[in-house]
C-alpha positions in Angstrom: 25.1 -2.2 8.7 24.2 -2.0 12.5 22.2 -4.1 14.1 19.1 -1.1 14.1 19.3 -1.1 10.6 16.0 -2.0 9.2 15.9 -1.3 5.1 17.5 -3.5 2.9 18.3 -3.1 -0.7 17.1 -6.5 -2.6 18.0 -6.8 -6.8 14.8 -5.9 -8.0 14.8 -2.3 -9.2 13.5 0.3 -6.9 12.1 -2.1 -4.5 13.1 -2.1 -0.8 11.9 -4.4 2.5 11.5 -2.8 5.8 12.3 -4.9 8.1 9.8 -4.3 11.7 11.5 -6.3 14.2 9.0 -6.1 16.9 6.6 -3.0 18.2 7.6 -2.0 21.8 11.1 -1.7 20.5 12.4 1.5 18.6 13.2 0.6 14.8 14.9 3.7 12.6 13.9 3.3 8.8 16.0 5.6 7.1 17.5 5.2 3.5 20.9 6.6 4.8 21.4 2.7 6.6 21.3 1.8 2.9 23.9 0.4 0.9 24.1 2.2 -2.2 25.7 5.9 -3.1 23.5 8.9 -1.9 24.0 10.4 -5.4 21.1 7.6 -6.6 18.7 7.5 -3.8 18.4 10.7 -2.2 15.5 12.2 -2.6 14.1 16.1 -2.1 10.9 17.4 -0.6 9.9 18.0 -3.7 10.2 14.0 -5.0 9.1 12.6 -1.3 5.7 10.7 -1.5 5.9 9.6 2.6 7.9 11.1 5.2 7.5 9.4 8.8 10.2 11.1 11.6 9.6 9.1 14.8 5.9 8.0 14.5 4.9 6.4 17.7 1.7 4.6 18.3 0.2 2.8 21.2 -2.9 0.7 22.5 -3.0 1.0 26.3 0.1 0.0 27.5 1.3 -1.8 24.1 3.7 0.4 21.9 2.5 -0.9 18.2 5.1 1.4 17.1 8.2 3.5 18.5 10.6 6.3 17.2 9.9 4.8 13.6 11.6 6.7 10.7 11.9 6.0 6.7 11.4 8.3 3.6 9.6 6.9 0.2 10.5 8.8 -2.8 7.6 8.9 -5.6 7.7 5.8 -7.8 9.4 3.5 -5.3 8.4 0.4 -4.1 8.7 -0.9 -0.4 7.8 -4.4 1.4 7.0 -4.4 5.4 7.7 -7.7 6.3 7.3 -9.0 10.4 6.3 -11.4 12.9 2.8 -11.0 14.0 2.3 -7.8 15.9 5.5 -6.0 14.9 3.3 -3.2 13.7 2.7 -3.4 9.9 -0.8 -2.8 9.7 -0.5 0.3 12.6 2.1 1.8 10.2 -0.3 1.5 7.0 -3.4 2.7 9.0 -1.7 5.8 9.9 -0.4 6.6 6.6 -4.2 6.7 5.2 -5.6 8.4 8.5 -7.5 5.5 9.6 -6.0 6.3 12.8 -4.5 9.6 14.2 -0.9 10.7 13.7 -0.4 12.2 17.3 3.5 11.3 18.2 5.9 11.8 15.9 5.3 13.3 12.0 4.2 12.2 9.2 3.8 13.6 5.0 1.8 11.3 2.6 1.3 13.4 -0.9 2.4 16.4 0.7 -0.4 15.7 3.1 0.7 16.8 7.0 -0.9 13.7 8.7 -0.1 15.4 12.3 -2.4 18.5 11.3 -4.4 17.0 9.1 -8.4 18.0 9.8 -11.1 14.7 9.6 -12.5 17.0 6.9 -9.6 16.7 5.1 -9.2 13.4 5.0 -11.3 12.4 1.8 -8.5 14.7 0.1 -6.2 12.3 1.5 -8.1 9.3 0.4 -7.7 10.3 -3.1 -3.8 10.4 -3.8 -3.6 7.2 -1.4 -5.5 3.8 -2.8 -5.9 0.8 -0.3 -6.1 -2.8 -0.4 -7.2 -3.7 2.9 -6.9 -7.2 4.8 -10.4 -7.9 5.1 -11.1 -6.6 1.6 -13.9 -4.2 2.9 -16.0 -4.3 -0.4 -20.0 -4.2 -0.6 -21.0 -7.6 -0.5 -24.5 -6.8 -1.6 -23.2 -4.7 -4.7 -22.1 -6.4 -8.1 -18.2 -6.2 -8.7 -18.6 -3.4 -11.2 -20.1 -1.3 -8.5 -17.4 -2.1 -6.0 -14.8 -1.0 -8.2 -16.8 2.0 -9.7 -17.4 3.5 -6.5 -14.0 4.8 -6.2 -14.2 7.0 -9.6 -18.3 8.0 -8.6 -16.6 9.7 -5.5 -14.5 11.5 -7.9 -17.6 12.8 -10.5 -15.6 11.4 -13.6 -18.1 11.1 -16.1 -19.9 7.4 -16.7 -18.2 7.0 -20.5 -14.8 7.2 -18.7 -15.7 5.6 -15.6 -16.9 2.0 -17.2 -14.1 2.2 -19.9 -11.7 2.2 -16.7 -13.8 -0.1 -14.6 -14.0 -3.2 -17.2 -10.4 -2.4 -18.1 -9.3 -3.1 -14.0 -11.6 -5.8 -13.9 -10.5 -7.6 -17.2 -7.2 -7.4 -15.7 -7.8 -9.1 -12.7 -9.8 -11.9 -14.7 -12.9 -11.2 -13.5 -14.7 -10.2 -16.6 -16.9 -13.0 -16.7 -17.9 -11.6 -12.7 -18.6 -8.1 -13.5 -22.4 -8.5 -12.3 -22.0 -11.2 -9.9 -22.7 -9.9 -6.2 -19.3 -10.2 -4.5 -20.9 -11.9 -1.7 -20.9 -15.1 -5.0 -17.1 -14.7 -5.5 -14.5 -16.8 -3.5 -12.3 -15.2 -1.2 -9.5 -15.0 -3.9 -12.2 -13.2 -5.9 -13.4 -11.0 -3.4 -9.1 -10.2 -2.7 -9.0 -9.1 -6.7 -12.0 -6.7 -6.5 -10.5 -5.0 -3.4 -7.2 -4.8 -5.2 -8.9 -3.4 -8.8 -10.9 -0.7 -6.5 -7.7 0.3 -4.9 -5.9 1.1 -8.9 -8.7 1.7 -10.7 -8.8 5.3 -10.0 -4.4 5.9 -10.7 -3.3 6.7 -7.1 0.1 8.6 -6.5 0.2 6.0 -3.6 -0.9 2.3 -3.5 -1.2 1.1 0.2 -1.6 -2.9 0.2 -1.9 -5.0 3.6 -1.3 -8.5 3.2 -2.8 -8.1 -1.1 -2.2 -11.9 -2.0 -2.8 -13.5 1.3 -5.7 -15.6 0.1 -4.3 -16.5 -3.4 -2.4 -18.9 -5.1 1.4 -18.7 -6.4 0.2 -18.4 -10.0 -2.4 -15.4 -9.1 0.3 -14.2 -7.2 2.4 -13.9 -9.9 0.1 -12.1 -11.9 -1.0 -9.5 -9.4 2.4 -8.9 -8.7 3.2 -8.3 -12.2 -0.1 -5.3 -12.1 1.6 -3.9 -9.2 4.9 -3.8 -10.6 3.1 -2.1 -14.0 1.5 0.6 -11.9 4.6 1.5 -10.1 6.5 2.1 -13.2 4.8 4.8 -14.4 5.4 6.2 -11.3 2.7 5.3 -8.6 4.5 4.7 -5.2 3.7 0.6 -3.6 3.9 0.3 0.1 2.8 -3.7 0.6 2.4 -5.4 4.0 3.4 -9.3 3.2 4.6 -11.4 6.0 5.6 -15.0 3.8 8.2 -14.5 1.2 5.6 -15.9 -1.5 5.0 -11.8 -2.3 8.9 -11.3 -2.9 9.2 -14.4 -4.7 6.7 -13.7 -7.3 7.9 -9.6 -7.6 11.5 -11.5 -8.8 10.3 -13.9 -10.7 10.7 -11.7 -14.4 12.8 -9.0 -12.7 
């Protein structure tokens, strides 16, 4: 492969790392710089879940990003790994309209990002689920409510919406938590009930920056295990993960 290259098949099924080797400098992602037959991994319109063709962002003067490119089919799952500042968070902020697609294009869940309305970004937000750095939850709220506030949104009816909601949470090991106030939980804690809100409500697209950061390896290994269960039946994993603890854990029952 050439030295732009920037997608790497690894052994794990259907998993890929993209590769950021620094912001101001252009980086194609495409799966044709991969090595494996096209017959496998070429995907249609129809079976795309993200489509970026040189997305460009900048701050000032500072490119974040430049003439990225990279397709996701549905079901796969992709690492962004990169020094500090290479751009990983920019990309994943993009791809759920936190910030404005206006160089380049862009296609989350058949979702044009480029002409997509502010009004139409809830519509967005509930194909794509998001486990963000600085978890983001209520810390006022118990950690029932945190997680049930993403199936509220959605009107699904209370019987079906705490069936889910202490399933999620009873997978996290939090059970015992359910009506703590998450501003009681540890930071580990708080990191699972951002991670349950982000699944509880079966996302075509799970969008996780940095979703293990504050946890140990044996947590780790766990999470990574409910990650690796959502995307086989079929939900599509972008995850931000700078140390190779993340990639470690993914192989460890491959």
């Amino acid at each position: 492969m050439g030295k732009r290259d920037c997608l790497q098949r690894r052994s794990f099924p259907t998993v890929w790392s993209v590769f950021f080797r620094g912001g101001i400098s252009s980086c194609q992602l495409s799966i044709h710089c991969l090595l494996c037959t096209k017959s496998a991994w070429a995907v249609t319109e129809r079976g795309m879940m993200v489509k970026v063709d040189r997305l460009s962002y900048n701050f000032g003067a500072y490119w974040a990003l430049k003439d990225v490119s990279f397709s996701l089919g549905k079901g796969e799952f992709v690492f962004l790994t990169g020094h500090s500042g290479a751009g990983k968070t920019t990309l994943l902020r993009l791809l759920y309209g936190a910030l404005p697609v206006t160089r380049g294009r862009a296609t989350v869940a058949g979702l044009q990002l480029n002409t997509l309305k502010k009004r139409h970004i809830p519509q967005l937000r509930r194909k794509v689920g998001v486990v963000f750095q600085d978890f983001k939850i209520l810390s006022k709220r118990t950690v029932f409510d945190n997680v049930a506030m993403a199936l509220e949104v959605r009107g699904m009816p209370r019987t079906h919406l705490e069936r889910r909601v202490r399933a999620i949470i009873r997978a996290m090991g939090l059970e015992t938590k359910s009506y703590s106030t998450c501003e009681r939980l540890s930071g580990g804690e708080q990191q699972r009930v951002a991670i349950a809100r982000s699944m509880v409500a079966n996302p075509e697209l799970i969008l996780a920056d940095e979703p293990t950061g504050n946890l140990d390896f044996d947590l780790t290994m766990h999470l990574m295990e409910i990650f690796k269960q959502f995307h086989t039946y079929g939900t599509s994993v972008i995850m931000r993960r700078t140390a190779a603890k993340c990639w470690n854990a993914c192989r460890m029952r491959g």
